[in-house]
PDB file of N, H, CA, C and O in Angstrom:
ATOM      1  N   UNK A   1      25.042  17.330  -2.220  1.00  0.00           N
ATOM      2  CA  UNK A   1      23.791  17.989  -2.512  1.00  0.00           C
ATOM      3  C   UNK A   1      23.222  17.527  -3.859  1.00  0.00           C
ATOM      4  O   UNK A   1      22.013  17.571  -4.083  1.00  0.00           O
ATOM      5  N   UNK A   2      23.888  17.197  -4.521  1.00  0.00           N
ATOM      6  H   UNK A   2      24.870  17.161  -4.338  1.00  0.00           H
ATOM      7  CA  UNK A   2      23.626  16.986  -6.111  1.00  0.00           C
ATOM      8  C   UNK A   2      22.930  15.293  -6.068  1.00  0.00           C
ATOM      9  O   UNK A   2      21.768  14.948  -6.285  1.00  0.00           O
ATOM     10  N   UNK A   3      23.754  14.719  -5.819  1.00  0.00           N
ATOM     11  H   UNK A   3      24.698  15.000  -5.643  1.00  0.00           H
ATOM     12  CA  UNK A   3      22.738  12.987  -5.120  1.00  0.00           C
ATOM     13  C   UNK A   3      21.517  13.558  -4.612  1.00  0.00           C
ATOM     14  O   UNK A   3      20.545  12.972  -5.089  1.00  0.00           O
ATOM     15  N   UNK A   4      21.158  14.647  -3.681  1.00  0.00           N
ATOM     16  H   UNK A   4      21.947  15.122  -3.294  1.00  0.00           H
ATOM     17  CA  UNK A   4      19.464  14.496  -3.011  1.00  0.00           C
ATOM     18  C   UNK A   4      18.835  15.117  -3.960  1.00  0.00           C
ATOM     19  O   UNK A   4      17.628  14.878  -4.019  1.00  0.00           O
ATOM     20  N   UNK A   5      19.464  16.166  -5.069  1.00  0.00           N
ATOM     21  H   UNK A   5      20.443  16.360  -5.021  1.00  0.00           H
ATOM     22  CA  UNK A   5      18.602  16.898  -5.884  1.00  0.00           C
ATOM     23  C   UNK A   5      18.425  15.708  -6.861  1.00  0.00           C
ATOM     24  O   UNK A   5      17.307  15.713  -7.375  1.00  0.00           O
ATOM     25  N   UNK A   6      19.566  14.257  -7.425  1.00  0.00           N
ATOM     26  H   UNK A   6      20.474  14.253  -7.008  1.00  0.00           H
ATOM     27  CA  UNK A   6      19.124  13.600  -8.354  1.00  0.00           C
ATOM     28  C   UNK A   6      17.701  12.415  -7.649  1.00  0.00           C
ATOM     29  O   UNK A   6      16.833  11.973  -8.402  1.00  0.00           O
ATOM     30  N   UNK A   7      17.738  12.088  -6.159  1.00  0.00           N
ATOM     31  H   UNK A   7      18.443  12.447  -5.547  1.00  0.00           H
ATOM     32  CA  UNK A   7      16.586  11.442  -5.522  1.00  0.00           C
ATOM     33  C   UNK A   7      15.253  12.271  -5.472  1.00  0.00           C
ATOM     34  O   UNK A   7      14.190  11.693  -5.243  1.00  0.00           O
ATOM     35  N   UNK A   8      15.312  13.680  -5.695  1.00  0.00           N
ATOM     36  H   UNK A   8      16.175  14.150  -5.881  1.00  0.00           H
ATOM     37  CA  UNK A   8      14.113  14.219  -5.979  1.00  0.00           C
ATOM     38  C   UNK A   8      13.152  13.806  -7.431  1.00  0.00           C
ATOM     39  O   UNK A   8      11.978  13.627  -7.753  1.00  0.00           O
ATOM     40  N   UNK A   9      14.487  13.796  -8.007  1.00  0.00           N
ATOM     41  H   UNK A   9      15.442  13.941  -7.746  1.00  0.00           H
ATOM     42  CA  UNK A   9      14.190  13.976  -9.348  1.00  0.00           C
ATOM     43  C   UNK A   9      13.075  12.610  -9.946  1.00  0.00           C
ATOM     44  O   UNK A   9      12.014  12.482 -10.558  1.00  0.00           O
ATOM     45  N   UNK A  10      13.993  11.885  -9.384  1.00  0.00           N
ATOM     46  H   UNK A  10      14.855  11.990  -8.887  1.00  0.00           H
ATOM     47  CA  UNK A  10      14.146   9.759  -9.690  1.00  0.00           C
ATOM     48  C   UNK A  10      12.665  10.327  -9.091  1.00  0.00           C
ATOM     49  O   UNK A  10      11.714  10.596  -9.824  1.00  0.00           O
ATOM     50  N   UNK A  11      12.656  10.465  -7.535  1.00  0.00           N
ATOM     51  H   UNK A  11      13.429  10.246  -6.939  1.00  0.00           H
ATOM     52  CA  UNK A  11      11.234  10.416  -6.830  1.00  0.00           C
ATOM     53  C   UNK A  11       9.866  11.041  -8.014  1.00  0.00           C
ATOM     54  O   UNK A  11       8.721  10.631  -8.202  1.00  0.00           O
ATOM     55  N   UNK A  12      10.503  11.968  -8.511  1.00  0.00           N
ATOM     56  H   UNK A  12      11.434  12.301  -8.358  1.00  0.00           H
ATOM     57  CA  UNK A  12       9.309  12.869  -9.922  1.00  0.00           C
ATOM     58  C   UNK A  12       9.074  11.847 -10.748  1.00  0.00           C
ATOM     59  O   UNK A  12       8.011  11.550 -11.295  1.00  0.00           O
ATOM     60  N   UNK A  13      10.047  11.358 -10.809  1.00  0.00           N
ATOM     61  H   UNK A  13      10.910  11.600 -10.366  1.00  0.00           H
ATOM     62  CA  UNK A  13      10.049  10.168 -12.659  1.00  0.00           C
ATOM     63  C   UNK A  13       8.667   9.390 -11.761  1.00  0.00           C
ATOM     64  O   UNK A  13       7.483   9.657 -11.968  1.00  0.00           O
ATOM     65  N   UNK A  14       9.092   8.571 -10.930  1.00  0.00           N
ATOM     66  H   UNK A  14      10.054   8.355 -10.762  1.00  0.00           H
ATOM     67  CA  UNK A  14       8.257   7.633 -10.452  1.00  0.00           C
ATOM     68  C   UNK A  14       6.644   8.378 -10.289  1.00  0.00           C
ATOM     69  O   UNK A  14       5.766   7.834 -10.959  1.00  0.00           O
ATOM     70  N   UNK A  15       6.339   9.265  -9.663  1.00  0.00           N
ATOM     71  H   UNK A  15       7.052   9.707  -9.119  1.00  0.00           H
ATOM     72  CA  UNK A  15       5.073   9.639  -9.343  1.00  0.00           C
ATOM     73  C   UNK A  15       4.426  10.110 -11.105  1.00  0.00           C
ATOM     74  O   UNK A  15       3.381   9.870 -11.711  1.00  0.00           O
ATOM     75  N   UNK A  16       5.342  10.662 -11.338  1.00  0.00           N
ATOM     76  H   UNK A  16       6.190  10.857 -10.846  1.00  0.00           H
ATOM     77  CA  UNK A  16       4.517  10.657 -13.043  1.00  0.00           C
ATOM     78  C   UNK A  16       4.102   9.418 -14.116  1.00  0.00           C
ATOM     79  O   UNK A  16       3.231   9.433 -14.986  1.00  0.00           O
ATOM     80  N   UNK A  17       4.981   8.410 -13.763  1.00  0.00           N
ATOM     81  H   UNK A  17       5.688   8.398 -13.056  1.00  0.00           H
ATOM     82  CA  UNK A  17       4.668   7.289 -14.281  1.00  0.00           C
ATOM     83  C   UNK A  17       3.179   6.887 -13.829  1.00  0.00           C
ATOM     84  O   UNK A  17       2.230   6.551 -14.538  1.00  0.00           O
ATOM     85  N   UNK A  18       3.270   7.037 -12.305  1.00  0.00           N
ATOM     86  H   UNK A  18       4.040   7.310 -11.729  1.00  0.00           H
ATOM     87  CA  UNK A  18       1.812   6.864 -11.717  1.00  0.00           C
ATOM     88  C   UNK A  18       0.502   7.512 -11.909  1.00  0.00           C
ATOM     89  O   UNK A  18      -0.572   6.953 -11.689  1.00  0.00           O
ATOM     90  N   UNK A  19       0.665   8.878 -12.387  1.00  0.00           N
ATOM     91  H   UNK A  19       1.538   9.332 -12.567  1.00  0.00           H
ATOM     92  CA  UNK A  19      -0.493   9.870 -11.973  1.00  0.00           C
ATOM     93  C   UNK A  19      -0.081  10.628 -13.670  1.00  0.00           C
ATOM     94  O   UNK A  19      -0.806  11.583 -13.949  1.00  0.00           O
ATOM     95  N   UNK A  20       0.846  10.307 -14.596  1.00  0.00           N
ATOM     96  H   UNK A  20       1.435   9.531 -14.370  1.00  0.00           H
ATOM     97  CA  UNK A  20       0.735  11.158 -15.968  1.00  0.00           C
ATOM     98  C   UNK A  20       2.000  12.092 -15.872  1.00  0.00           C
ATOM     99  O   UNK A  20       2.563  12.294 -14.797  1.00  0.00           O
ATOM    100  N   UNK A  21       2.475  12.734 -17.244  1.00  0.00           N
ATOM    101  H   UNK A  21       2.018  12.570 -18.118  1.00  0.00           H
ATOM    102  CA  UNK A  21       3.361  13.081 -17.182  1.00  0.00           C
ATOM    103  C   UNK A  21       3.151  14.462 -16.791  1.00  0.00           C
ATOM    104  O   UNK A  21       4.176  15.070 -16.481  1.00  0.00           O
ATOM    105  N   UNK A  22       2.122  15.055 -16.741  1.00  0.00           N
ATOM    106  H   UNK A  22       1.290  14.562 -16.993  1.00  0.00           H
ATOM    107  CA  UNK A  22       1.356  16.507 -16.422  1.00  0.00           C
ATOM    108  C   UNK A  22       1.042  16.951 -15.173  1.00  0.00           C
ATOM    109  O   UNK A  22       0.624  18.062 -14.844  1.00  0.00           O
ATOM    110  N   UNK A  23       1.387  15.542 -14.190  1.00  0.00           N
ATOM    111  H   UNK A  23       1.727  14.640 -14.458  1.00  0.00           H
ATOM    112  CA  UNK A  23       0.522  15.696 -12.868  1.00  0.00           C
ATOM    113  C   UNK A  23       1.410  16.533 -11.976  1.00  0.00           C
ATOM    114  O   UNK A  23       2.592  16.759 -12.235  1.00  0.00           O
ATOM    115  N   UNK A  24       0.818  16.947 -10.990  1.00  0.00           N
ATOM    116  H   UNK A  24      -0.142  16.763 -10.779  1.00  0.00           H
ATOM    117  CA  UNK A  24       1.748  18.191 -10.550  1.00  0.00           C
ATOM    118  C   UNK A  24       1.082  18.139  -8.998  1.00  0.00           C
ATOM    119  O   UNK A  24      -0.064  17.689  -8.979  1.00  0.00           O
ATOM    120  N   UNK A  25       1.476  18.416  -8.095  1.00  0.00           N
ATOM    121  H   UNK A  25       2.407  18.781  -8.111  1.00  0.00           H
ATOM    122  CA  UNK A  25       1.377  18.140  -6.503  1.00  0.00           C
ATOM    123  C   UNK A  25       0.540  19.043  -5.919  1.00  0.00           C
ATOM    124  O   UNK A  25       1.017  20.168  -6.068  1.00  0.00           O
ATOM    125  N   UNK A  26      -0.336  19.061  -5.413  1.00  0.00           N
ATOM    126  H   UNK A  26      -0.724  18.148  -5.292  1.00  0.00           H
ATOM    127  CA  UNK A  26      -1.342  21.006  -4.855  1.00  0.00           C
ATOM    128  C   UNK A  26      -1.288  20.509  -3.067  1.00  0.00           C
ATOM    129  O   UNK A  26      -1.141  19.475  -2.415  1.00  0.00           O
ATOM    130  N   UNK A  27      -1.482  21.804  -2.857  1.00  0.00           N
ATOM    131  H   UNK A  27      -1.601  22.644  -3.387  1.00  0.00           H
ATOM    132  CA  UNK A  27      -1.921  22.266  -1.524  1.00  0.00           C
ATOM    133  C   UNK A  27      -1.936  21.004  -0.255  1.00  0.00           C
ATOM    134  O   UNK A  27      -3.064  21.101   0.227  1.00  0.00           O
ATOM    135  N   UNK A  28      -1.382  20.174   0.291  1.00  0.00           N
ATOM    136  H   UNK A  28      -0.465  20.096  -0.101  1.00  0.00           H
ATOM    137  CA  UNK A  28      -1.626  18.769   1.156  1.00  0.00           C
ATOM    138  C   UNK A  28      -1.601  17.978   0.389  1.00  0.00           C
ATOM    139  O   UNK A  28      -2.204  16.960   0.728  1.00  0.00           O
ATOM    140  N   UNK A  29      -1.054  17.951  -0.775  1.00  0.00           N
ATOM    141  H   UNK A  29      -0.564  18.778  -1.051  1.00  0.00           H
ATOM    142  CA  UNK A  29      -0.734  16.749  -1.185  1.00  0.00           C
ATOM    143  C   UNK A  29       0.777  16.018  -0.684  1.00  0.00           C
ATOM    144  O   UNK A  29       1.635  16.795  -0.267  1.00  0.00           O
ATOM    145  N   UNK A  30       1.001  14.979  -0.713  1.00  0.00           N
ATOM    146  H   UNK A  30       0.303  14.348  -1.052  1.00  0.00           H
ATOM    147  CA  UNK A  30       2.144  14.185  -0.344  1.00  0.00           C
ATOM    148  C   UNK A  30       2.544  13.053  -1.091  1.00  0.00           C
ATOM    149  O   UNK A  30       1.480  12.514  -1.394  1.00  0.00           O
ATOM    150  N   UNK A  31       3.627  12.274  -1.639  1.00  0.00           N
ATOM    151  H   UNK A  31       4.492  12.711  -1.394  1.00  0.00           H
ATOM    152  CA  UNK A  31       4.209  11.167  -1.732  1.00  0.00           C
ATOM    153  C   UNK A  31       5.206  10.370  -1.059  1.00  0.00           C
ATOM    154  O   UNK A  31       5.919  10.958  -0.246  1.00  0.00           O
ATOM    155  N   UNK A  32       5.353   9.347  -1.219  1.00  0.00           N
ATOM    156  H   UNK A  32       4.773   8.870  -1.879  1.00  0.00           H
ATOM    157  CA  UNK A  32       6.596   8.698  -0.018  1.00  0.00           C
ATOM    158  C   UNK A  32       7.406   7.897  -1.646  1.00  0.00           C
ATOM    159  O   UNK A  32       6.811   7.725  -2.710  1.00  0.00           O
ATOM    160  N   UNK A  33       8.557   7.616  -1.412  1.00  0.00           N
ATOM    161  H   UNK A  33       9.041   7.756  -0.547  1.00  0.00           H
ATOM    162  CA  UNK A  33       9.388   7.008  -2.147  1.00  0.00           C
ATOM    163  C   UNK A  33      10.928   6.305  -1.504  1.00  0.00           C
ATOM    164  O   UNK A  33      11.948   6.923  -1.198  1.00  0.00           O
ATOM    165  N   UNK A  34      10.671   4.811  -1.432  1.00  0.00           N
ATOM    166  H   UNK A  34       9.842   4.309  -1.680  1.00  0.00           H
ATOM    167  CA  UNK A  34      11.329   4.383  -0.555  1.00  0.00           C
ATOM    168  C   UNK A  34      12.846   3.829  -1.280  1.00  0.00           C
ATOM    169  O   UNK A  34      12.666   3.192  -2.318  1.00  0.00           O
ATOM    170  N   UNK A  35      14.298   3.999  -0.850  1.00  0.00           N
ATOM    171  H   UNK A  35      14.443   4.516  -0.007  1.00  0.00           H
ATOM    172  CA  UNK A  35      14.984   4.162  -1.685  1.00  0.00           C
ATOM    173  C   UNK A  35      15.524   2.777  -0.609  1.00  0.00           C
ATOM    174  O   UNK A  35      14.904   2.300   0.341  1.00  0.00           O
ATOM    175  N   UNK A  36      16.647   2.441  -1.059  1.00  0.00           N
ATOM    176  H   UNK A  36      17.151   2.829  -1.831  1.00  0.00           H
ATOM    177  CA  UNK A  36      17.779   1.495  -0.789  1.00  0.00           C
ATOM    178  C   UNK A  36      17.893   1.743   0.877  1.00  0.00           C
ATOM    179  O   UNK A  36      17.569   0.827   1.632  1.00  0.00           O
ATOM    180  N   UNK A  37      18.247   2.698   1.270  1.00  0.00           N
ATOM    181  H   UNK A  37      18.511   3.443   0.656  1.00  0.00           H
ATOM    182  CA  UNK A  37      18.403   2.550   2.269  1.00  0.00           C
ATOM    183  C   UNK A  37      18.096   4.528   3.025  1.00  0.00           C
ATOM    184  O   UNK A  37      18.780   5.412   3.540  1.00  0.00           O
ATOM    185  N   UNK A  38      17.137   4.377   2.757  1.00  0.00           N
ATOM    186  H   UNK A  38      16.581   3.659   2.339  1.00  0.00           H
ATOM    187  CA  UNK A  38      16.412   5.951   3.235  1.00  0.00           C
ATOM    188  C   UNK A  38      15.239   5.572   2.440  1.00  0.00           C
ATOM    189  O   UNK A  38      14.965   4.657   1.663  1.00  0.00           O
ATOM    190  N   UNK A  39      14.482   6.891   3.044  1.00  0.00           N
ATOM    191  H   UNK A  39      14.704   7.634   3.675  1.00  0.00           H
ATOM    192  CA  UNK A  39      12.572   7.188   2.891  1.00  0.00           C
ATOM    193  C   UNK A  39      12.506   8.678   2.975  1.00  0.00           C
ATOM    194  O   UNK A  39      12.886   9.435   3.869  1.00  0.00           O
ATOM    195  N   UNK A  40      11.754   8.987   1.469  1.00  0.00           N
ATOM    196  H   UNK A  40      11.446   8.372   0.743  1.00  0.00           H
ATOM    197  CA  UNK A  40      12.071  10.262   0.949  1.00  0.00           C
ATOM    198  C   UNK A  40       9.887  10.788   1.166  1.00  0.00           C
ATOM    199  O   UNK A  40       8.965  10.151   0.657  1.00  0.00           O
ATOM    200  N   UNK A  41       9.782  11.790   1.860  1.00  0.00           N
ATOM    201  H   UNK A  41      10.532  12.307   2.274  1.00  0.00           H
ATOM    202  CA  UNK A  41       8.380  12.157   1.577  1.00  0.00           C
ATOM    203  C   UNK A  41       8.225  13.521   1.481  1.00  0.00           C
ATOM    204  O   UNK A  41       8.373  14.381   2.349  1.00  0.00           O
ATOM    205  N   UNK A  42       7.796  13.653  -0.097  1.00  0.00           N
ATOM    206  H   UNK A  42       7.676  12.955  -0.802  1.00  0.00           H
ATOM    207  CA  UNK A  42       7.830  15.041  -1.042  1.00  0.00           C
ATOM    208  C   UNK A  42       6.300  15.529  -0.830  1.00  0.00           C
ATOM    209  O   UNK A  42       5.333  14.927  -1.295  1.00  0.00           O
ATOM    210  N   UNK A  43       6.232  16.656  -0.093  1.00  0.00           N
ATOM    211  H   UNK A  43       7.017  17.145   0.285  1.00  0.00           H
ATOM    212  CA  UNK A  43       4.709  17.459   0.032  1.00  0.00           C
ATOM    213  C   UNK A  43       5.160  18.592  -0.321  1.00  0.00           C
ATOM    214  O   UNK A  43       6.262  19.007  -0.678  1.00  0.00           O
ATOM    215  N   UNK A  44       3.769  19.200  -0.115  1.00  0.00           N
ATOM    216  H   UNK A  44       2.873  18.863   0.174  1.00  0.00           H
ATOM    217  CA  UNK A  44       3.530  20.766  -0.769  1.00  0.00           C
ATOM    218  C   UNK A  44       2.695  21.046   0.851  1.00  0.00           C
ATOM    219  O   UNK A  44       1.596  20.705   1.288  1.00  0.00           O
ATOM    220  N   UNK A  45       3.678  21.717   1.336  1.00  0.00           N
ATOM    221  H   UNK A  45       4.571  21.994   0.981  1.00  0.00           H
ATOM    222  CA  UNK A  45       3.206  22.784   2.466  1.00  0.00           C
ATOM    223  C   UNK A  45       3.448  23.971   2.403  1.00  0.00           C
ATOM    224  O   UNK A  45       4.567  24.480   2.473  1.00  0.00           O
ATOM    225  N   UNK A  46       1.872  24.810   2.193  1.00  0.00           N
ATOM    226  H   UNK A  46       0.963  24.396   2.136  1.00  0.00           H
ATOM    227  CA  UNK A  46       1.861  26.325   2.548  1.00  0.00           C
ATOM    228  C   UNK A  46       2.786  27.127   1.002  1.00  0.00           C
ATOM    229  O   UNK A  46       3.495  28.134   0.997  1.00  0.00           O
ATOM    230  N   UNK A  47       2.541  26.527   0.246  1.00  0.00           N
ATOM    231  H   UNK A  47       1.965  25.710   0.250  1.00  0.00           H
ATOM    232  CA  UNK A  47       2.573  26.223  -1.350  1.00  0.00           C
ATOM    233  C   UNK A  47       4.443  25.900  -1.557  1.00  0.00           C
ATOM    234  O   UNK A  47       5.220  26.315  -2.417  1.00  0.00           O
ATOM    235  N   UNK A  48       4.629  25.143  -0.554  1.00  0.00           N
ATOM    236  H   UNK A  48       3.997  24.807   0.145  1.00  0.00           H
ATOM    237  CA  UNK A  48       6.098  25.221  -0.806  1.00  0.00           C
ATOM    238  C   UNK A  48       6.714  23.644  -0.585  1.00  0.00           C
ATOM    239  O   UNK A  48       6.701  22.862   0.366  1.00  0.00           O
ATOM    240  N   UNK A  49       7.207  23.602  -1.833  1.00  0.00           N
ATOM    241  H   UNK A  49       7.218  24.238  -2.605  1.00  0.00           H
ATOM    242  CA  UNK A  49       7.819  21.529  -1.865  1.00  0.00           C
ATOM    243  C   UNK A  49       9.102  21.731  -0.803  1.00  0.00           C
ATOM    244  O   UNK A  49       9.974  22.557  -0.534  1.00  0.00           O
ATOM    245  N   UNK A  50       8.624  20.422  -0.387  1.00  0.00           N
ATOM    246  H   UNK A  50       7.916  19.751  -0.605  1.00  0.00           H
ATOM    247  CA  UNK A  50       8.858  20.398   1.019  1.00  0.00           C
ATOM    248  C   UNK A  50       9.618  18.588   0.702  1.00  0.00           C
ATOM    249  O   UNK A  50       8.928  17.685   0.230  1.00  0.00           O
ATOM    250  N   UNK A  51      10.791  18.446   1.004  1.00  0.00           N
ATOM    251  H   UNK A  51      11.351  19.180   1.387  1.00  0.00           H
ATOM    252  CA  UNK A  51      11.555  17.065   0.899  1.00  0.00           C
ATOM    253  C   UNK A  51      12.391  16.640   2.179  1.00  0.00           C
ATOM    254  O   UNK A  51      13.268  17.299   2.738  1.00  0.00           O
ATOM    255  N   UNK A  52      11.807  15.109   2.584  1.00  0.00           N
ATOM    256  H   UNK A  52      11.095  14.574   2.130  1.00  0.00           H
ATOM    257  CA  UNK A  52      11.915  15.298   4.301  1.00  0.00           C
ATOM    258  C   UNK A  52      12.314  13.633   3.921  1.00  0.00           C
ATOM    259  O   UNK A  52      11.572  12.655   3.834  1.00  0.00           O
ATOM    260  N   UNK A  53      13.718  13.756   3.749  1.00  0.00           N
ATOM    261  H   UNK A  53      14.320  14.551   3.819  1.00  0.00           H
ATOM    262  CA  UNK A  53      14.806  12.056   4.180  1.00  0.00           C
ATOM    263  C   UNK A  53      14.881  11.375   5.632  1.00  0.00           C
ATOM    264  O   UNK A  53      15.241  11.918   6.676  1.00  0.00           O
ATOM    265  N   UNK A  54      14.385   9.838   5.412  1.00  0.00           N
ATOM    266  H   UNK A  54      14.093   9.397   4.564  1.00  0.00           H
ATOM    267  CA  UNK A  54      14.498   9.857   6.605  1.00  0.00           C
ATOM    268  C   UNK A  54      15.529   8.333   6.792  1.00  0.00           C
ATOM    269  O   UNK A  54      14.956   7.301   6.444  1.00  0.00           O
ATOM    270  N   UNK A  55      16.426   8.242   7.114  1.00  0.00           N
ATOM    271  H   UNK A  55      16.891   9.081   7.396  1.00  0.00           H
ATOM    272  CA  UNK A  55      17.531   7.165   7.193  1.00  0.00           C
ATOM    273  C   UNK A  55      17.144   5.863   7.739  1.00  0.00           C
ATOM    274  O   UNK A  55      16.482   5.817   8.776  1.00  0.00           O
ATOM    275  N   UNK A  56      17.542   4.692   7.059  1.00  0.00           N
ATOM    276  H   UNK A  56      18.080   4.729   6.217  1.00  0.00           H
ATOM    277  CA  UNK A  56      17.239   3.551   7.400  1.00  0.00           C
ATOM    278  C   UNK A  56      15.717   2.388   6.568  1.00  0.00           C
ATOM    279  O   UNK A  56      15.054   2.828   5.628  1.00  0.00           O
ATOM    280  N   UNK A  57      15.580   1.627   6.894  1.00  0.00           N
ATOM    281  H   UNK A  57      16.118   1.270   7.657  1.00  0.00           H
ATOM    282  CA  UNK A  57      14.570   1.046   5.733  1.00  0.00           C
ATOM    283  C   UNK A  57      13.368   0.906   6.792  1.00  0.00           C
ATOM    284  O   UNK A  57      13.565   0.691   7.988  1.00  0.00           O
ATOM    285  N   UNK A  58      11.863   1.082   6.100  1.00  0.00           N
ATOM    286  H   UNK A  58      11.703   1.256   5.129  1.00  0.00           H
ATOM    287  CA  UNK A  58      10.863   1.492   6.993  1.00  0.00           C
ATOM    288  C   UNK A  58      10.682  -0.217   7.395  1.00  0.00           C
ATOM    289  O   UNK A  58      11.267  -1.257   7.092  1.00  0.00           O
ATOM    290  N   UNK A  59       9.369   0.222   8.362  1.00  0.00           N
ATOM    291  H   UNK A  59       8.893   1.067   8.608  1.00  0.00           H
ATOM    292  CA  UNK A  59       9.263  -1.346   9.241  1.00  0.00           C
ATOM    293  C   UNK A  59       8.332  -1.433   8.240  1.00  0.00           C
ATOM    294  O   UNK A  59       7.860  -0.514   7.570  1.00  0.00           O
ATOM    295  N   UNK A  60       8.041  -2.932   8.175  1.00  0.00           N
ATOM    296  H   UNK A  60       8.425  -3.678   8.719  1.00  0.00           H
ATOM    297  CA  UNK A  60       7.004  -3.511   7.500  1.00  0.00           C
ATOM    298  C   UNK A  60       6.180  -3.916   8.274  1.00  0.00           C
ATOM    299  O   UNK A  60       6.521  -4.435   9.337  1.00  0.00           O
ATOM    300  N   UNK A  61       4.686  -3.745   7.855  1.00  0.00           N
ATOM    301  H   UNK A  61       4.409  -3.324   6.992  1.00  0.00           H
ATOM    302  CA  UNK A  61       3.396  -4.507   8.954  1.00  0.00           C
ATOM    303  C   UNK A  61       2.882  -5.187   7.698  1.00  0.00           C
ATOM    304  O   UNK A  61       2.852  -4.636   6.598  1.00  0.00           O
ATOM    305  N   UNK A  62       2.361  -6.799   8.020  1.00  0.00           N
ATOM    306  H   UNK A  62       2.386  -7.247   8.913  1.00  0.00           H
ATOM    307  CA  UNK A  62       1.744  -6.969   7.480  1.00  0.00           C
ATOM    308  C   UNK A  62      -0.033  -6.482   7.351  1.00  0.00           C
ATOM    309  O   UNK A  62      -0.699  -7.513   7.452  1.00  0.00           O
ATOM    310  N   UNK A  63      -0.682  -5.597   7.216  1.00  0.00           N
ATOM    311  H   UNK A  63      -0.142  -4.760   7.133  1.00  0.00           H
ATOM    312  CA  UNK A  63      -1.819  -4.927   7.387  1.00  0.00           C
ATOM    313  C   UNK A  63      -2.138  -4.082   6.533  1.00  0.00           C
ATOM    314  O   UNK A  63      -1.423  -3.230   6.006  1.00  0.00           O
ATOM    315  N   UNK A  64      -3.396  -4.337   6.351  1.00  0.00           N
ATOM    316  H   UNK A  64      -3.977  -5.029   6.778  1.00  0.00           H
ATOM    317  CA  UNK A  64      -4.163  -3.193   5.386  1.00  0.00           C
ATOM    318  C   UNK A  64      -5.469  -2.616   6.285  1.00  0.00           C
ATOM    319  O   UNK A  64      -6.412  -3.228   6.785  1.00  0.00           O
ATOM    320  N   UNK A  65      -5.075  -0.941   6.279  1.00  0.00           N
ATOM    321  H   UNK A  65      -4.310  -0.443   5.872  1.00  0.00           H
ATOM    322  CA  UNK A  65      -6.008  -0.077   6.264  1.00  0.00           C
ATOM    323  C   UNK A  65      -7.231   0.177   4.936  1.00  0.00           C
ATOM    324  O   UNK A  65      -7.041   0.341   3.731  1.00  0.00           O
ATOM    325  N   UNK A  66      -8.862   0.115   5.949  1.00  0.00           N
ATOM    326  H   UNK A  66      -9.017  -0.018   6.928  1.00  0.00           H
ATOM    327  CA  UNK A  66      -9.311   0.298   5.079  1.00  0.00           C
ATOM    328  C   UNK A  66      -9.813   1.278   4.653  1.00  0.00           C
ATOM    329  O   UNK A  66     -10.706   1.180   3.811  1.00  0.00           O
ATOM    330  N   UNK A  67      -9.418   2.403   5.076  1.00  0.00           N
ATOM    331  H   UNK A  67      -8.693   2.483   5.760  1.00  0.00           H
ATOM    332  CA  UNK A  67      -9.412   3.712   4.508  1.00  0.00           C
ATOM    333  C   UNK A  67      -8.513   4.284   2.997  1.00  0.00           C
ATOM    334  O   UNK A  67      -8.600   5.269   2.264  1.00  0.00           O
ATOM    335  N   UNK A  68      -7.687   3.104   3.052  1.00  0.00           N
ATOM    336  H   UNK A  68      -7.616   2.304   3.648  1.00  0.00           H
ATOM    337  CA  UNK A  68      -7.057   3.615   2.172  1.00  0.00           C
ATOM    338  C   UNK A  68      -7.114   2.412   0.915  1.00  0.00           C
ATOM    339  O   UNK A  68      -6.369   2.478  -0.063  1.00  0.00           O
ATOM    340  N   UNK A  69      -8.073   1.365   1.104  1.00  0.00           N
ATOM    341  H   UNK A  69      -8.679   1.311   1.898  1.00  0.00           H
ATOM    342  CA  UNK A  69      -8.413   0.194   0.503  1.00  0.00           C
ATOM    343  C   UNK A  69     -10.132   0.238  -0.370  1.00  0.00           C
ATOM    344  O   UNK A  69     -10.462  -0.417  -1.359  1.00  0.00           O
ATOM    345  N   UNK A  70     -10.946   1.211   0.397  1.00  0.00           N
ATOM    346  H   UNK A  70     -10.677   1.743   1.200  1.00  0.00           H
ATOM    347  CA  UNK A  70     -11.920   1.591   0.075  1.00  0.00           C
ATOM    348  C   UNK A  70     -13.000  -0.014   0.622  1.00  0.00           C
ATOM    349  O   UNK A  70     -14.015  -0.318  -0.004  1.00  0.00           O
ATOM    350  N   UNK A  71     -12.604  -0.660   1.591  1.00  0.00           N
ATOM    351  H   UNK A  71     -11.779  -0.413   2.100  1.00  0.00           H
ATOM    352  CA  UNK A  71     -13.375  -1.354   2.691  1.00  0.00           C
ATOM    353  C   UNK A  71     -13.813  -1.099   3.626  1.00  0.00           C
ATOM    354  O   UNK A  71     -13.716  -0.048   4.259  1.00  0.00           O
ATOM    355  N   UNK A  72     -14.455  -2.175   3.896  1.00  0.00           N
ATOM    356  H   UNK A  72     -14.534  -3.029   3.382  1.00  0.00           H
ATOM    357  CA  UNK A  72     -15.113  -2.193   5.298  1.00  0.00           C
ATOM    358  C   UNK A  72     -14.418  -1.880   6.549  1.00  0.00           C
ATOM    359  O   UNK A  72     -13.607  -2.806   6.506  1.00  0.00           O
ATOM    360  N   UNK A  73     -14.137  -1.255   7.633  1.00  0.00           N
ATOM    361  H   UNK A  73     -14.795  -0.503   7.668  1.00  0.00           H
ATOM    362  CA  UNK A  73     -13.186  -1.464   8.843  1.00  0.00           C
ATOM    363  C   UNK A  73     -13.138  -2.960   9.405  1.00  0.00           C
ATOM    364  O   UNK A  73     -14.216  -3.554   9.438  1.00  0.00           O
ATOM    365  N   UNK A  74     -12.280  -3.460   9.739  1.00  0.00           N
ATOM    366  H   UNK A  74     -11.405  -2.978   9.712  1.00  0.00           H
ATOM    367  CA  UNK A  74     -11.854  -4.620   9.953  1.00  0.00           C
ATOM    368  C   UNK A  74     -11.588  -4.642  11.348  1.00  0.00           C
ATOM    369  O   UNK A  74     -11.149  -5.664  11.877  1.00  0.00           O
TER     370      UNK A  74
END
């Protein structure tokens, strides 16, 4: 138990590096944090942090969405 509470943690370091050391998660928000060999995705559902491991290393596509690129649809 103490390893998934320290991958929460590691997962915090990282998103604050990104977003400030103040930033803090609200209502549908989500992150993904992909580890060695698992995929960790930390939300806030129904005001409650929510940490959902999922085993194995994700597939890779080469592709970009442009919804999340701020383009044109392709």
């Amino acid at each position: 138990m103490e390893q998934i509470q320290n991958a929460v943690l590691a997962a915090f370091e990282e998103f604050k590096k990104e977003f400030g050391e103040n930033a803090k998660l609200e209502e549908g928000d989500e992150f993904v944090t992909v580890f060695n060999n698992c995929t960790l995705i930390i939300s806030i559902e129904d005001g409650t942090l929510r940490e959902r491991f999922i085993g194995g290393k994700p597939y890779r596509v080469d592709m970009s969405l442009a919804i999340y690129e701020g383009g044109a649809n392709e």
